[in-house]
C-alpha positions as CSV (number, residue, x, y, z in Angstrom):
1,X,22.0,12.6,-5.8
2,X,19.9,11.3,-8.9
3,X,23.3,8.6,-8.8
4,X,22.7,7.4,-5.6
5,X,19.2,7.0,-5.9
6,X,19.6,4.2,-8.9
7,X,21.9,2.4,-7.3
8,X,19.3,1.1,-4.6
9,X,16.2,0.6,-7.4
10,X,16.6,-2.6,-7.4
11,X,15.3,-2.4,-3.5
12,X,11.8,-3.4,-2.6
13,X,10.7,-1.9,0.7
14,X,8.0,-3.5,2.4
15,X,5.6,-1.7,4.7
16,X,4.1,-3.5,8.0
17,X,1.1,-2.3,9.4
18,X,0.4,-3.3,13.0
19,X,-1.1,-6.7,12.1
20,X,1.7,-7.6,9.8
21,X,4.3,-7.1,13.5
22,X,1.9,-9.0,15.4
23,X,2.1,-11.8,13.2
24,X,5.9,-11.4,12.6
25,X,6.1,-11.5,16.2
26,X,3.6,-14.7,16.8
27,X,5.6,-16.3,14.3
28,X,9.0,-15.4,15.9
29,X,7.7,-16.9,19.3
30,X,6.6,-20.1,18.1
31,X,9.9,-20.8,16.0
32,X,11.5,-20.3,19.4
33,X,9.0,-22.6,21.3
34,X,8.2,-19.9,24.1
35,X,5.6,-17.1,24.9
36,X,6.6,-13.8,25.3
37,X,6.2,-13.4,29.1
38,X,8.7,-16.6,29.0
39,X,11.2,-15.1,26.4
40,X,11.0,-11.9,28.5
41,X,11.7,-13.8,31.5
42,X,14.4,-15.6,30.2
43,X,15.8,-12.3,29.3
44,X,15.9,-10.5,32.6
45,X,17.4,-13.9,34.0
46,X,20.3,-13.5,31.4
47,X,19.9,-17.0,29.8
48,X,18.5,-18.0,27.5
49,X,17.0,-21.7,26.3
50,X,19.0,-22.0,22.8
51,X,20.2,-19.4,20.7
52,X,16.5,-19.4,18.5
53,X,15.4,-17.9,21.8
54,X,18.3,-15.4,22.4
55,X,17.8,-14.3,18.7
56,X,14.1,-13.9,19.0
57,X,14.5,-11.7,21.8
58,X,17.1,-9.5,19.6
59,X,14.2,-9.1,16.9
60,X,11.2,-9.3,18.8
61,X,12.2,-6.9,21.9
62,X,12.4,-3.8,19.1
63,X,8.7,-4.4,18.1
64,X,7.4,-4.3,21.6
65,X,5.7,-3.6,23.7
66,X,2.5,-4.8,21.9
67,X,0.7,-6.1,24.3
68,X,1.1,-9.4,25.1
69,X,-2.4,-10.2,24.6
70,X,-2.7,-9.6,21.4
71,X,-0.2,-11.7,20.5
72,X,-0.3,-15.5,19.7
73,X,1.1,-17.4,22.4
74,X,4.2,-18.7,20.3
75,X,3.5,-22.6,20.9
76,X,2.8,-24.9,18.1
């Protein structure tokens, strides 16, 4: 066990607190030039603007549902 454990030392594991998502997840949006109502949209349609926006959705789907309110709308 002790083996297996110094194989991943060299890991560093990085905690998020609430905040640290919401900001992950404003930041996500505006690299993909779109809210989150409009990503989410674009989702239930089943296209997608670009591939940024596909891929957001991937990522930022998991972290949700914050509420969209409290999160940046995503435009630059």
């Amino acid at each position: 066990m002790t083996e297996c454990r110094a194989e991943y030392d060299d890991i560093e594991v990085i905690v998020l607190d609430e905040d640290d998502v919401r900001d992950a997840v404003a930041n996500a949006l505006a690299e993909a030039g779109c809210t989150w109502e409009e990503l989410q949209q674009q989702a239930a349609d089943g296209r997608f603007k670009s591939r940024r926006a596909h891929r957001t959705w991937f990522v930022v789907s998991s972290f949700m549902p914050i509420p969209a309110s409290s999160v940046a709308s995503g435009r630059k």
